[in-house]
Each structure stands twice: as C-alpha cells, then as structure tokens.
N, C-alpha and C positions, 0 to 999 in steps of 0.2 A: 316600435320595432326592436329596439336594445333591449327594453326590460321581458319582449318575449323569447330572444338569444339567452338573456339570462336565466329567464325563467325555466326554458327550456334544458340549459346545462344545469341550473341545480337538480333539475327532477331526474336527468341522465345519470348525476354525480350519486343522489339519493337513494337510486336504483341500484347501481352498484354495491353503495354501502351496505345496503340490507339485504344481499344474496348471500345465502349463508355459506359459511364455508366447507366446503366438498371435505367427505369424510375419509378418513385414513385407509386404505385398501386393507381389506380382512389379510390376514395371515403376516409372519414373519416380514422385515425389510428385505429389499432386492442387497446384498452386499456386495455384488459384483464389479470391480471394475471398468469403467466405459472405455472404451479408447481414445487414446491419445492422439493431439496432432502431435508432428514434428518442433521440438522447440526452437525458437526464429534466432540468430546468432544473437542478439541483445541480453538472451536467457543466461549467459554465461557469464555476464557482467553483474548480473545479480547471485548467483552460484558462487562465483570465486567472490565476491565481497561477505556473503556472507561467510563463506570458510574461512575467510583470514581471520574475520568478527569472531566466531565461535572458537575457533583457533587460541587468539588472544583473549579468549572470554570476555569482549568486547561487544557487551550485547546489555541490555536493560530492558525490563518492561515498561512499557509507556503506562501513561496517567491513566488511559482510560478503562488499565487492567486488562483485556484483553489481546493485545498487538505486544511484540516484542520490534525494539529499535536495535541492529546491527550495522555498527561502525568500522567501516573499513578506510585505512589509511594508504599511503606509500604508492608503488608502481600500479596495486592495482585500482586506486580510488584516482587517478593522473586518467589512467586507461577509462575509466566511466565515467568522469568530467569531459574528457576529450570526447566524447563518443555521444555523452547529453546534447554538445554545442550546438548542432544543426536542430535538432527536435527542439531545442528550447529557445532556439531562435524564431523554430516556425510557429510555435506555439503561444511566445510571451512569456517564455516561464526563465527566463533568467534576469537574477535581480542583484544587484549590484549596492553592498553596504557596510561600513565601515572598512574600507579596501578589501571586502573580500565578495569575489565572485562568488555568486550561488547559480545552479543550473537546476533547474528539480523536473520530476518527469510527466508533472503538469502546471497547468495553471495556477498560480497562487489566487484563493480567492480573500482568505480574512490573515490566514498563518502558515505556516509550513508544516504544525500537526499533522502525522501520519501520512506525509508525502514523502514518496522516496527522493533522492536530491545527492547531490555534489556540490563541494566548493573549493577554490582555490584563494589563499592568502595571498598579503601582500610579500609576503615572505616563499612563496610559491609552492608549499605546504597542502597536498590535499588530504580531503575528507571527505566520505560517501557515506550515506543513512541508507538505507532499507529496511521498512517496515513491512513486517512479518504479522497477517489475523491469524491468530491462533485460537480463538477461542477461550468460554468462561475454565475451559482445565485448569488455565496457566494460575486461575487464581486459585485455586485448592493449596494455598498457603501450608499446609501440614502433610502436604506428599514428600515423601525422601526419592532419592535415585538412588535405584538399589545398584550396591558394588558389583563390579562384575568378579 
C-alpha cells in the first residue's frame, strides 16, 4: 500500500514537472498599478526605521547582492522592539544572547539572514534591521546617481 502512495505521488509530482510552461501573453506588459490595501499600523515602524537608515546613510547591501539591510537606532528602533515583544513571544522568535535581547519578525530557523529584527543591549541601547528585496538593479556596480 505505501509504495502505491508513493508511486502514485511521484507520477502526480512528474506530471507537473513536464507541463510546459504557459507562454507570455502577445502584446506589451500590463504596466498598471493594482490597488492597494490600507497599510496595518505595523507599516510605519518599518517607514520611519528605514528613514532614519537612509537619513544617516545607515544602510548596506547584504551578501546575497540583491537585498539592502537598514539600520535604525535611538527612540525609534526602542518603538519596534517594544512593538516586536508580543508577536515574537507568540511566535518563538525572540532569542536571547550575550546580554542582548533580539526580537525578529519571525522564526529564526538556521540565522538571522535577511530577517527583519530588533535588539536591545545590556546597556539598553537599541538596534532594528529591515531588509529591503530590491532586486538584481542594486547590483549594476557602475551606475552613478545623477545630481540633482
């Protein structure tokens, strides 16, 4: 009975893999904007962190070339620790290491790679991350920002 369960999902799995993939619709991209929801009050913890980040040009590209990390400090990184604690209580996701609290906005599964997060020192010092996809652009190494 197992190896017909089995058998049976590979041939489901095999079927899949060999549907070919649906072809690009003739004409031009749709460029139009979709509509938005309402953004949930959380959204604005991520807004002003990263303003303060850009602000202080507090910001790097991550490893993996595509994603930018923004660092925000002070009253408002305090404000998105304090605001992580219930969600990363519910969730698991706060970890506790060499006296400093981290809160992050999910589950840690290997690292804390490109999970957005919070921490507070023992010195009571915080610090918020928000990682930013932005896509293969960022790497185009030899683009200038033209002056205004």
């Amino acid at each position: 009975m197992i190896k017909l369960v089995c058998l049976a999902a590979f041939l489901a799995l095999a079927a899949c893999a060999s549907v070919p993939e649906s072809e690009a619709p003739a004409g031009p991209p749709d460029v139009r904007l979709t509509a938005g929801l309402p953004a949930p009050a959380q959204a604005r913890l991520y807004a002003e962190c990263i303003s303060q980040a850009a602000e202080a040009g507090s910001y790097v590209r991550e490893r993996d070339g595509k994603t930018l990390r923004f660092t925000c400090t002070g009253a408002t990184a305090t404000w998105f620790f304090e605001a992580l604690g219930p969600w990363s209580a519910k969730v698991g996701s706060e970890v506790v290491s060499d006296e400093t609290t981290w809160r992050f906005s999910k589950k840690l599964i290997k690292d804390s790679y490109g999970v957005d997060g919070c921490s507070r020192d023992a010195a009571g010092a915080h610090m918020c991350v928000v990682i930013l996809n932005v896509g293969e652009f960022i790497e185009q190494l030899d683009y200038q920002v033209p002056k205004h």
